[in-house]
C-alpha positions in Angstrom: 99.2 84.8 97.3 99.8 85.1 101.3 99.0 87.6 103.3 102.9 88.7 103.6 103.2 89.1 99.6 99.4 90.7 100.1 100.7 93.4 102.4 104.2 94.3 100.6 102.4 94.9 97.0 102.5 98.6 96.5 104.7 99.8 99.6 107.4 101.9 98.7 110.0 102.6 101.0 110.9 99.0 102.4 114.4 97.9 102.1 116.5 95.3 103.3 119.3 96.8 105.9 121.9 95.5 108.6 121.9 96.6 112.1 124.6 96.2 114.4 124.7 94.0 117.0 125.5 96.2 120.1 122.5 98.7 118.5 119.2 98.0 121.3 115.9 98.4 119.5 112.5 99.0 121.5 110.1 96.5 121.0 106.3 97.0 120.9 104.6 93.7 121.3 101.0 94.3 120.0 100.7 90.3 119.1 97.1 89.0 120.0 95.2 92.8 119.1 93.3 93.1 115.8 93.0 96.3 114.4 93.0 98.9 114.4 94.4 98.7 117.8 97.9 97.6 116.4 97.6 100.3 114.3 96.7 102.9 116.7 99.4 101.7 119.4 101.9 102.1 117.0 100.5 105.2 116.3 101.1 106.2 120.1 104.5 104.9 120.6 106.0 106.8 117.3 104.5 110.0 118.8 106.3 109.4 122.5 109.7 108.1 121.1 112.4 109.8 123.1 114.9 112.1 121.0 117.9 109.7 119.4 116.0 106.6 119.1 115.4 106.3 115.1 114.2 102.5 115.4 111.2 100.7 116.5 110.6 96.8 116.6 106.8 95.8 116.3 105.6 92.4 116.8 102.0 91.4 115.4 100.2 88.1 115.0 97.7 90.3 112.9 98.1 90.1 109.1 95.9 93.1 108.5 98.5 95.0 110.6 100.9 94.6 108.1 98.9 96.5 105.5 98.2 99.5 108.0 101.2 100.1 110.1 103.5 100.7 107.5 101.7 103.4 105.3 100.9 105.2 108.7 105.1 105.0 109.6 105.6 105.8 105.8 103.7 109.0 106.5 106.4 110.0 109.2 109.1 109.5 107.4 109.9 105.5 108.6 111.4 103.2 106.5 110.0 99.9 106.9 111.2 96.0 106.9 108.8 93.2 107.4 110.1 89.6 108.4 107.8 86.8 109.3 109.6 85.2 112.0 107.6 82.3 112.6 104.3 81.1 110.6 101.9 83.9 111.7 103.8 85.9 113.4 105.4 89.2 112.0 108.4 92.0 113.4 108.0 95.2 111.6 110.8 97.2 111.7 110.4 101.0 111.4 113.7 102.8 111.3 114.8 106.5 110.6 118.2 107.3 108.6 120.4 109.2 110.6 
């Protein structure tokens, strides 16, 4: 099993979703940290998101991020997608319904 099936077994709340092409997205880049500093920056940038901006774009090159940073956005009400966009390397989406 790899780390991506490893880290979606059990999350609830992860669905597949189209977003608009026009639609900008803020991007945390946390690639080259280990936990739980992925974690913990995530943490951080959730907390100072301006007012109207319901999406967030994190990149990690940490698998063990993928099986922390989406319970923690779960708990505040984020939906979450995970895509490995190259071997390694991971954007987690975290997105609020309007």
């Amino acid at each position: 099993m790899s780390n991506f099936d490893r880290a979606h077994r059990g999350l609830r709340g992860m669905r597949r979703r189209g977003v608009a092409e026009s639609t900008v997205i803020p991007v945390l880049d946390v690639r080259g940290e280990i936990c739980p500093y992925p974690m913990l920056r995530t943490n951080k940038e959730l907390d100072e998101i301006r007012p109207g901006i319901a999406e967030l774009d994190v990149l990690t090159d940490h698998p063990p991020a993928l099986s922390t940073i989406p319970p923690e956005a779960m708990k505040r009400g984020y939906g979450v997608e995970i895509e490995e966009v190259r071997e390694g390397e991971w954007k987690i989406r975290l997105f609020k319904d309007s």
